[in-house]
N, C-alpha and C positions, 0 to 999 in steps of 0.2 A: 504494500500500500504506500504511493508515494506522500510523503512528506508534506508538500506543497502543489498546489498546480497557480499559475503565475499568468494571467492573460498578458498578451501582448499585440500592437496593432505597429507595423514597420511602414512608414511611409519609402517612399522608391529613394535612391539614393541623388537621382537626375532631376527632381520635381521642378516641372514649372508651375506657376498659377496661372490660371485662364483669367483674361481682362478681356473688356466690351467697349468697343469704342463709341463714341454716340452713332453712329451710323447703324449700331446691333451688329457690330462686324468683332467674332471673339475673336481673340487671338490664346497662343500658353497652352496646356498642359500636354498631354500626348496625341502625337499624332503619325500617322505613314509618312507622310512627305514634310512632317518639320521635326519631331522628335521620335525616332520609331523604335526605341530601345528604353524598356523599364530594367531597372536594377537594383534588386531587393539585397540587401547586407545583413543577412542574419549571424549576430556576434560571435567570436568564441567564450562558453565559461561552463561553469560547473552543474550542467544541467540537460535536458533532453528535447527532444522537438518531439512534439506530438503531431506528426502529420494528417494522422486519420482525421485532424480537426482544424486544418489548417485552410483557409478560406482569402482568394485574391477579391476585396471588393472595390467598389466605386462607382463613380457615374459616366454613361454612355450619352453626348449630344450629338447628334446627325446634324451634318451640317449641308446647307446647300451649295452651288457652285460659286454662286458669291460672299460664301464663309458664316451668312447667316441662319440659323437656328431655322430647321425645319420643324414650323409651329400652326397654330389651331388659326392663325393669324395668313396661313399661307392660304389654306384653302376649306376653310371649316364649312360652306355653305355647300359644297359636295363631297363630303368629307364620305360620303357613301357609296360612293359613285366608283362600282368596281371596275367599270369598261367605258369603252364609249368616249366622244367629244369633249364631255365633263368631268372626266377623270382627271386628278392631282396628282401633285407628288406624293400626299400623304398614301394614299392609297401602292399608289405605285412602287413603293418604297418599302424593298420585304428585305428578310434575314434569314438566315439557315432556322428549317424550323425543328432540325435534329439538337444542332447546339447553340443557336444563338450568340449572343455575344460571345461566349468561346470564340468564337471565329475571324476576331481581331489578333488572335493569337496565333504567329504561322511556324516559331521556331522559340524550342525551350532549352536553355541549358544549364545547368547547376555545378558551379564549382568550387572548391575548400578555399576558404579564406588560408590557410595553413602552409601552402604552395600552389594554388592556380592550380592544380589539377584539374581537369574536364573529366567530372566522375561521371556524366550524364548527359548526352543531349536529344532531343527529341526534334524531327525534322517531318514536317506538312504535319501536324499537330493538328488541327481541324478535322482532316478527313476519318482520319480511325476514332477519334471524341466523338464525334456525327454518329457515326455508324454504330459505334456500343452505348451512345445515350439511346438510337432509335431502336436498338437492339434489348434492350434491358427496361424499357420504360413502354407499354400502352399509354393510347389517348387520353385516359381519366388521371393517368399519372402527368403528363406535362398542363395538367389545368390546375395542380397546387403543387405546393410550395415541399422542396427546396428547386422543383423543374424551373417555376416562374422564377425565378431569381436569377436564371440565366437569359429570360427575355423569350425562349425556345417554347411554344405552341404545337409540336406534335403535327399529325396531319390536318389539325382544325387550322393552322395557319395563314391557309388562305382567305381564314375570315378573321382575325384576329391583329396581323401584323403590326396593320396602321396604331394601332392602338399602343405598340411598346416601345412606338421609336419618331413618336412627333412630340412635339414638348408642349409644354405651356408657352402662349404669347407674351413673351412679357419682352422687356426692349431694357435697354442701357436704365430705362429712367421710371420704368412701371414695372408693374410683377401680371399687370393682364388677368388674364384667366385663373390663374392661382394666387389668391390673396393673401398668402401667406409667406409671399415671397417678397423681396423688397426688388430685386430687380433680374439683370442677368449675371451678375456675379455674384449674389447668394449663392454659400456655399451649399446648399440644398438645390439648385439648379440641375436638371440633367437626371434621364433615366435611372436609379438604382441598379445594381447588378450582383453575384457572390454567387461563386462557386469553388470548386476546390480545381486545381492546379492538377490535371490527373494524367500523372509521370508516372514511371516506375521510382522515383524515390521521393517525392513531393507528396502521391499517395501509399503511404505503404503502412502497414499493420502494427509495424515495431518501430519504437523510438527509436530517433537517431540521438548519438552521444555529441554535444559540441563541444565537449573540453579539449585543451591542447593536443590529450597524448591521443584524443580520438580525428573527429573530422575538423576542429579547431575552427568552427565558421563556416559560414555558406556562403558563398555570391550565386544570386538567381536573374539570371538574365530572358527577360521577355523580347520577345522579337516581332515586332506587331506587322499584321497583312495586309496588303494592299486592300483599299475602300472595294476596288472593284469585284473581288476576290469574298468580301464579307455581305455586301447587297448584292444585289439583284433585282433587274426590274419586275412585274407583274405577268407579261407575255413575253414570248421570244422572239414575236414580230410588233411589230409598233408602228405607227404612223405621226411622228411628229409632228409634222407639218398641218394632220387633222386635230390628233392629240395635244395641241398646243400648251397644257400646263403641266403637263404629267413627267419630260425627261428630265430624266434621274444622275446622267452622264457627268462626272466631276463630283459627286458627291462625296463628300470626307464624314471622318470621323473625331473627335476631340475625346479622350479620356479623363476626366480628373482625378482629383480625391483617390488615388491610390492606395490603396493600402494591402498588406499579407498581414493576416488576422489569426490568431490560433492560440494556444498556450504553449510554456516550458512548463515543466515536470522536474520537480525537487527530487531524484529518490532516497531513499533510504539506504544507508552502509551499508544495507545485505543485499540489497538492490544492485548499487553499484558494485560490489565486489563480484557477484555470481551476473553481471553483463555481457553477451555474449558481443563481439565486436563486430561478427558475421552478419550480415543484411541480404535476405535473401530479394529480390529484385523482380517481379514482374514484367521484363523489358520489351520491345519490340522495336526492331529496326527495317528504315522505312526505306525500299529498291526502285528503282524507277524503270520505266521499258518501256514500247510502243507493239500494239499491232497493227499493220500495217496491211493485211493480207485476210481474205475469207478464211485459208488455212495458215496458222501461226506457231512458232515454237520459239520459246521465251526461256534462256537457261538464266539462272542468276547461282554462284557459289558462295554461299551467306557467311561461309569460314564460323559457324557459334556450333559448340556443343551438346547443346540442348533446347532442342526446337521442341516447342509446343504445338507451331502450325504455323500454314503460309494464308493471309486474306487477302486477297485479291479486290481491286475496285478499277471499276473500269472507266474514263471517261472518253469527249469526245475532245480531240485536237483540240478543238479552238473552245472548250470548255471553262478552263481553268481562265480564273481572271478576265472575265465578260459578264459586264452587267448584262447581255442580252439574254444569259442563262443560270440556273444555280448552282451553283461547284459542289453541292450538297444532295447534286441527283446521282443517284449509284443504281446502274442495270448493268445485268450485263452483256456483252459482247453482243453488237445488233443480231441480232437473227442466230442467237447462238444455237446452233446444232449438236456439237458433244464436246467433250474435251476428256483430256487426261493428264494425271500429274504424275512423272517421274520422281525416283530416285537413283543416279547415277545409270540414265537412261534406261531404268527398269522399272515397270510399274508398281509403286508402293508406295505404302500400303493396300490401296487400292488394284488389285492386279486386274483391271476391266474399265471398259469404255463407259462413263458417265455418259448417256442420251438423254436429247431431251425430245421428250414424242409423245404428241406431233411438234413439229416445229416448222418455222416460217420461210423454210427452202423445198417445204410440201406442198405441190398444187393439186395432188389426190387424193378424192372425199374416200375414208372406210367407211365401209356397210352403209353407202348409199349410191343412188345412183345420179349425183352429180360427179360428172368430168371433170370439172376442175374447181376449185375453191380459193377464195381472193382473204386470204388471211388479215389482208393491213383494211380490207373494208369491212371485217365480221363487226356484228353488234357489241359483243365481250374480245377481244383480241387475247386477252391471256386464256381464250381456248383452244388458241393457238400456239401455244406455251406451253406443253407439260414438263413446266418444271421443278416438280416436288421434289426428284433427289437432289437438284442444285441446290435448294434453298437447304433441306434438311443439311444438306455437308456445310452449307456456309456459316451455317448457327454455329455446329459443332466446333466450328475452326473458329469462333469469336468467341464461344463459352464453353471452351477448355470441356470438348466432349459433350455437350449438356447441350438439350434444347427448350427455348427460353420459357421464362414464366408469365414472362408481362414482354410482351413487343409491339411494336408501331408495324412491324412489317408485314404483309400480307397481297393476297389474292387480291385484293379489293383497290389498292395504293396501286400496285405493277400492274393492273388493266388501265387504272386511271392514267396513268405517268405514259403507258404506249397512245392510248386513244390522243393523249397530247402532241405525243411527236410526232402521228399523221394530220394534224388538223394544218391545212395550208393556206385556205381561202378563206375571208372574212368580208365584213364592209369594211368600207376606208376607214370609219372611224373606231373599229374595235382592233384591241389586239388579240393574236394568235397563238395558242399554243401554251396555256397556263404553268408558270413557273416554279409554283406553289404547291405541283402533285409530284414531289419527290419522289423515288423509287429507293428501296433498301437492302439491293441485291447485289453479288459478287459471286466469284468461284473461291471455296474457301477448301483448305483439306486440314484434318485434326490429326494428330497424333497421340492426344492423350487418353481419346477414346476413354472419358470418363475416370479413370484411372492416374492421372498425373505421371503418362509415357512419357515422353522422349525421346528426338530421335537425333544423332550426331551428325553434323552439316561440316566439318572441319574436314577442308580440302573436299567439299563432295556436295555433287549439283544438284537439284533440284528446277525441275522442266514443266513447265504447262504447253501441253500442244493445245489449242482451241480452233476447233472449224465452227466457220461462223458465216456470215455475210456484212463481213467489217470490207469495207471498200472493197466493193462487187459492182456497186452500179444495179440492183436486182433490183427488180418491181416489187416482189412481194414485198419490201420494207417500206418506210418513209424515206422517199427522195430528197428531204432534209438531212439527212445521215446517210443514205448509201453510198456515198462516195467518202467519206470522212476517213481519215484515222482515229484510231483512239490511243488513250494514255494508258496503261497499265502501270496503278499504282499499288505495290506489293508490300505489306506491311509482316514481318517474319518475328512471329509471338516466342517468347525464348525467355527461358528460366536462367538467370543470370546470378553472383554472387557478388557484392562487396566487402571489402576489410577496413573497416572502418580507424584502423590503426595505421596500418600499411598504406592507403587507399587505394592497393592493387584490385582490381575488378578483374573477373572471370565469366568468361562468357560458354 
């Protein structure tokens, strides 16, 4: 039983303060294109980090392309207006609805005050956060709290957005809409936010030691994401020119009021003598690759020990970093047909071909007597999809063998998210193709198969073959993507160890 427990709230080491010039033009605290790096200084001395409780909080203000405050002052008299000629930016103006403000966040890294060592980094930080908040949380769980605190709405998103990221009206010299506010630099200004930092050693089950002869201090380096990269407009066609107050294009972000919130932990003599200095590490390192090809073979040699599984996310080329899309849609492989994942080009675990059937390289009806069948125009398109063993594998390779208890992910999300990507034609003044119907698929393989396996990746490859209709040019797809590449981003789950004396790390 520890002795003491001690709160603590660490302001960034780099802080600026936001100011409002009378124009309502803020200027100061964090931002991508003026300050893009926070740095948290956690001390060395005689006591313990309690991470499981550890929380980055603050406030989040959207800014517009002329610096000023997207507020209820911008466009409140169609603030409802989700399509159409009379659509805003408020409206317009969405966030990932897996992680939400997480997603300001693109690169983590953690190192000992004690000698600079890089005990940890974490690289596209966003995308595997996305996927294990949509993976471990249902719809009724991102409607309270601690989900809302990340600003993240689940797949009700699409009707929620506007609501977590327009501000109160208020200007250099009023508080507007919120009375309670004295102006724009009230330090109460600005969306709330708080969630936990979720690293393999930021969240982890065992105290970490910060005395000398242990990790002797932290430096935590935040590395924040391009604006484009964290919104996303409402559709993935638009008509500006009819759409006149709705683009979103230059839109930034301001962070204030920083803080890492948590407590130290006093222990007790017998505490600290029987500490084990070992941390065992939930790690994952993130590989990058393209396919390029209908049929594809992707080798990466991850050189770790102890692999728990490969996740796979697939996106489109011109995906990443475009408000005209959300970097938060995960499907996979257009028109994926089968794949398989090697081990030193032999099939393992899995020694057989994953299919997925029917699928959308079929234009022959079974047990009927149509000739041919138009997949991308069916009323439900993921019945053109059977893809229950991809999804079953991909769970297991995100929750270490286990399929989930509470998910966002389903039937219902991946029919919505395809009928999206065929919609082409509209009126001039509506947009196309809703942005809002994320998809929460990949190719994933487990090794722990429930059991807390393992399998060793030191000097030895690991291969996805994927047949697909990834740049074909095929009808049966959307002609939006069938010429496309996509990104394959590969995230490799892996049981890692630190010494928190030594600070040798084992992979």
């Amino acid at each position: 039983m520890p002795v003491q427990r001690i709160p603590f709230s660490i302001p960034p080491l780099n802080e600026q303060s936001t100011t409002a010039s009378a124009a309502g033009v803020l200027t100061g605290g964090f931002r991508f294109n003026g300050n893009p790096n926070v740095k948290f200084s956690v001390p060395a001395q005689p006591r313990m980090l309690d991470t499981s409780e550890m929380y980055l909080t603050g406030q989040i203000v959207v800014m517009q392309p002329d610096n000023t405050p997207l507020s209820l002052a911008n466009a409140e008299a169609n603030f409802a207006a989700n399509n159409g000629a009379n659509m805003t930016r408020n409206a317009n103006q969405n966030i990932s609805p897996w992680g939400g403000v997480q997603n300001v966040i693109e690169r983590v890294m953690v190192q000992t005050k004690k000698s600079s060592v890089e005990l940890m980094t974490h690289n596209n930080y966003p995308m595997y956060v996305n996927l294990k908040s949509g993976y471990t949380h249902n719809d009724e769980d991102y409607l309270v709290s601690p989900l809302t605190r990340t600003l993240a709405a689940g797949d009700r998103s699409n009707f929620t957005n506007r609501h977590v990221l327009t501000q109160p009206n208020a200007t250099s010299a009023a508080a507007g809409a919120m009375t309670n506010l004295n102006n724009f630099n009230d330090p109460n200004f600005g969306q709330f936010f708080s969630f936990k930092v979720d690293t393999s050693l930021l969240n982890n089950m065992k105290m970490l030691a910060l005395g000398e002869d242990q990790l002797g201090g932290l430096l935590i380096t935040l590395e924040l994401a391009n604006p484009d990269g964290v919104f996303y407009q409402r559709f993935r066609k638009m008509d500006f020119a009819q759409q006149t107050a709705c683009d979103i294009k230059n839109s930034q972000y301001i962070l204030r009021n920083l803080r890492l919130e948590g407590r130290y932990i006093v222990p007790t003599p017998q505490e600290q003598k029987s500490y084990n200095s070992m941390v065992a590490l939930n790690d994952r390192v993130n590989l990058i690759n393209d396919v390029n090809s209908s049929v594809n073979s992707n080798t990466y040699t991850p050189n770790l020990g102890a692999v728990k599984g490969f996740v796979n996310l697939f996106l489109d080329d011109d995906q990443t970093n475009n408000i005209a899309q959300s970097q938060s849609n995960f499907r996979v492989p257009l028109g994926l047909a089968s794949y398989t994942q090697d081990k030193n080009n032999i099939r393992n675990p899995e020694d057989f071909v994953v299919n997925v059937s029917p699928n959308m390289t079929q234009t022959t009806a079974e047990n009927s007597n149509l000739a041919t069948i138009s997949a991308i125009n069916a009323a439900d398109p993921i019945g053109a999809q059977g893809d229950a063993e991809v999804r079953q594998r991909f769970q297991r390779a995100i929750l270490d063998g286990k399929l989930a208890d509470h998910t966002s992910a389903s039937l219902n999300i991946t029919n919505t998210a395809i009928k999206e990507d065929n919609k082409t034609a509209a009126a001039t003044t509506d947009g196309v193709g809703n942005n809002n119907r994320c998809d929460l698929m990949g190719i994933g393989l487990d090794y722990t198969h429930g059991l807390m396996n393992v399998s060793n990746f030191k000097n030895q490859d690991y291969t996805l073959v994927v047949k697909s209709l990834v740049n074909s040019g095929n009808a049966n797809v959307t002609t939006e993507r069938n010429q496309k590449t996509e990104l394959q981003q590969t995230y490799v789950r892996n049981n890692a160890m630190l010494d928190q004396g030594s600070l040798q790390k084992s992979m």
